[in-house]
C-alpha positions in Angstrom: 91.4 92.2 123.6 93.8 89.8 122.8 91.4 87.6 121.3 91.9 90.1 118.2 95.4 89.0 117.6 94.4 85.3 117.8 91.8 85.9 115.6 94.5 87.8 113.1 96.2 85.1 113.1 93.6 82.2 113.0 92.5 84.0 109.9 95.5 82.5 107.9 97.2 79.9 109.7 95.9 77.7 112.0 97.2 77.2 115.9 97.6 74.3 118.3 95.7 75.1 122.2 100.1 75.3 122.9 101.0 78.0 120.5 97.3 79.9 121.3 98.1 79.8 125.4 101.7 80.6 124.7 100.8 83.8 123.3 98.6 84.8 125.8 100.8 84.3 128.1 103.1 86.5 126.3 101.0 89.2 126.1 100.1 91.9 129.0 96.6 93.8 129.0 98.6 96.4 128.1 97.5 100.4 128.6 95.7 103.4 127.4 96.9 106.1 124.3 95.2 109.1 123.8 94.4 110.0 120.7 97.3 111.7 118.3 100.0 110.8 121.2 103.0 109.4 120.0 104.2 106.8 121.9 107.4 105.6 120.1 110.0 108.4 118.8 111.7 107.8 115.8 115.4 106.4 116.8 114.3 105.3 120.3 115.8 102.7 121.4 113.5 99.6 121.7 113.7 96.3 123.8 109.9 95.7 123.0 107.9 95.7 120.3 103.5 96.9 120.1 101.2 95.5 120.1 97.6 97.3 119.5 95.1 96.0 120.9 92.6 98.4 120.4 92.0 101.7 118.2 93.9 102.8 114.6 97.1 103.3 114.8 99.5 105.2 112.4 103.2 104.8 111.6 104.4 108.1 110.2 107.5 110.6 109.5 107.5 114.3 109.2 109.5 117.0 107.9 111.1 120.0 109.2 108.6 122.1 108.1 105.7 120.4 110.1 104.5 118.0 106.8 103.5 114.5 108.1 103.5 111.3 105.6 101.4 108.1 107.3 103.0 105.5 106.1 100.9 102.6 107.1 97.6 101.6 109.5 97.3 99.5 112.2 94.4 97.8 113.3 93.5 95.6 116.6 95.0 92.6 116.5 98.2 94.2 114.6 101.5 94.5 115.5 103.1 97.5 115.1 106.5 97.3 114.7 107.2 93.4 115.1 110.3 94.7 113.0 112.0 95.9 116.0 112.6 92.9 116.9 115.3 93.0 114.9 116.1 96.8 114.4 116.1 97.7 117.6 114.7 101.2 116.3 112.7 102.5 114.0 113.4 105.1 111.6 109.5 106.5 111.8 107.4 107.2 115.0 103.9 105.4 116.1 101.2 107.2 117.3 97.4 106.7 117.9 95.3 107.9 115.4 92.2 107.7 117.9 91.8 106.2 121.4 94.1 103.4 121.4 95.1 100.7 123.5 98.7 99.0 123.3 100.7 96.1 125.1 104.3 96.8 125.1 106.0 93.2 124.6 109.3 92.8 125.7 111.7 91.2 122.8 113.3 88.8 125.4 109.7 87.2 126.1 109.4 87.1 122.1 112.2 85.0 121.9 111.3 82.9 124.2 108.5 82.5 122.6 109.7 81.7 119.2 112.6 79.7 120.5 110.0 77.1 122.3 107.6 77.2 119.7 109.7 77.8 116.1 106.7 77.6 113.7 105.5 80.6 115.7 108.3 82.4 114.4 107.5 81.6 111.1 104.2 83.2 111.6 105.8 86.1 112.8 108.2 86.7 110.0 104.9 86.0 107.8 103.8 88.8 109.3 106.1 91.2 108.8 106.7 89.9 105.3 103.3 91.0 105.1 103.6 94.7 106.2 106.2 94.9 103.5 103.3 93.4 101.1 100.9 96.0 102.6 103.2 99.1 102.5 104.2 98.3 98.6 100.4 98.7 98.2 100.4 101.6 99.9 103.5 102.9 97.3 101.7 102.0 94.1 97.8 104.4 95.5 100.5 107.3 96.2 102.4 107.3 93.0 99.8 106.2 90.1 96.0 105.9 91.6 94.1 109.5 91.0 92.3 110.8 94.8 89.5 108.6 94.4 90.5 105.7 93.9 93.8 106.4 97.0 90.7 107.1 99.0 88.3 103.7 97.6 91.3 101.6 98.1 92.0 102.6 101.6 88.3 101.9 102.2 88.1 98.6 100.6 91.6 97.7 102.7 90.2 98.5 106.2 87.2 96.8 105.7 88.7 93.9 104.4 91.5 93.7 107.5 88.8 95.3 110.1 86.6 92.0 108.9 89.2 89.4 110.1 89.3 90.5 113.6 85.1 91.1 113.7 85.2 95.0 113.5 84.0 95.3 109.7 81.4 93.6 107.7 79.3 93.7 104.3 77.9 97.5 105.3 80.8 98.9 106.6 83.1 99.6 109.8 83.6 102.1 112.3 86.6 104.5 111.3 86.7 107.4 114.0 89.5 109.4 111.6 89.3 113.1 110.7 89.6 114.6 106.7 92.7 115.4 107.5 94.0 112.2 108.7 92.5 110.8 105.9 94.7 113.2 104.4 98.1 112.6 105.8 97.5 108.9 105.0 97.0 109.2 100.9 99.5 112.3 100.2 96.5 114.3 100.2 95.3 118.2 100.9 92.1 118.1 102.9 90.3 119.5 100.1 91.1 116.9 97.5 89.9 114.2 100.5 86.7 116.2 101.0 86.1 116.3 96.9 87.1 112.8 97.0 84.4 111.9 99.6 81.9 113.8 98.2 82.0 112.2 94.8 81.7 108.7 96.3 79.0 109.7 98.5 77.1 111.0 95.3 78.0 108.1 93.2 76.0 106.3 95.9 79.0 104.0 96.5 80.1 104.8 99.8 79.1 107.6 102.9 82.3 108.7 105.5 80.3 110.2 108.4 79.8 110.7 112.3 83.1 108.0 112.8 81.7 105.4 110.3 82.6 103.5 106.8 78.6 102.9 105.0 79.2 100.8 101.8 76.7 101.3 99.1 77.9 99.5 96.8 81.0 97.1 97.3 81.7 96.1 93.8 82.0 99.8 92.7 84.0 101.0 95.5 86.7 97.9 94.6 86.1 98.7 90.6 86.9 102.3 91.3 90.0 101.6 93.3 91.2 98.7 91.4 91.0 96.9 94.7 93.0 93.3 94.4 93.2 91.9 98.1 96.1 89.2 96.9 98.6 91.6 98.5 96.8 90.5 101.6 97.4 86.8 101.3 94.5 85.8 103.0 95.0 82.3 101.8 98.6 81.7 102.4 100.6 78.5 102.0 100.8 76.4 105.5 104.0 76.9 107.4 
């Protein structure tokens, strides 16, 4: 499974045999999450940081009242909160949005890492730098972009970050999340999803059903969500 991370990270920079068998040698096979478990609190203390090997993954922060707010997605191949690294906490929780498998890596071992090999940290700090990309993105759907096109754009984002790792292609991906974590991920009620859904699914552009992402018609879904994968940076600069 860690041959999604490689291939994460192959997808934008390349990597000498070193820097590829260093980071496998970094990483452990990790373990099992059960779906909606929260395995990191919000303050907890952290000397590791996650990474997810398999399954979706959600960061997310709730209010008194029960109200949940996903704030990003994480994929295989992703990590999760590299930024702990540095912060040593994290001011939202993690948890597995479906089946999920993680590898705990201990931040000692990632400087280790980075210290032998220091254009790996570059890449790292790309990444982050990249989450920060990601989450502005996910800003702009919840304060300006109507339930369709919050819904389209999620869509068109998953398929394009499922694709790099070999879980998504020109028909679609498998996406094993309920309406109402759908819901908790664009600001959403569960109705306006299921509206949402249903008018895609009608304009024949895309079908959410039985676990799985069917594109119709890829140039609609992207026109509707004024989907503009720059904020991706799949073709970065070399570092």
């Amino acid at each position: 499974m860690i041959d999604r991370h490689i291939a994460r990270i192959r997808a934008r920079h390349s990597l000498s045999v070193a820097e590829e068998q260093a980071i496998r040698a970094t990483i452990a096979p990790g373990r099992a999450v059960a779906t909606h478990h929260t395995f990191i609190e919000a303050g907890t203390r952290l000397d590791h940081s996650t990474l997810i090997l398999d399954g979706i993954a959600a960061r997310y922060k709730d209010l008194r009242d029960g109200q949940r707010q996903v704030t990003a997605l994480h994929v295989p191949g992703d990590f999760a909160d590299l930024h702990s690294f540095t912060l040593k906490r994290l001011d939202h929780a993690l948890m597995a949005l479906t089946p999920c498998r993680i590898a705990p890596v201990a931040h000692t071992r990632i400087a280790e890492l980075v210290e032998r090999f220091p254009r790996l940290g570059r890449l790292y700090w790309f990444s982050t730098t990249l989450d920060a990309s990601m989450h502005r993105e996910w800003v702009l759907s919840m304060g300006v972009r109507d339930a369709l096109a919050r819904i389209a754009h999620l869509f068109c984002e998953l398929q394009v970050r499922l694709k790099m790792v070999g879980l998504a292609d020109a028909s679609g991906y498998a996406l094993d999340l309920s309406q109402a974590d759908l819901a908790e991920c664009r600001g959403l009620t569960p109705v306006h999803v299921n509206r949402s859904l249903r008018r895609l699914r009608e304009m024949e552009v895309v079908t959410f059903r039985a676990g799985r992402v069917e594109i119709t018609d890829a140039a609609a879904l992207r026109a509707i969500a004024e989907f503009d994968p720059d904020y991706l940076y799949l073709d970065p600069d070399p570092l």
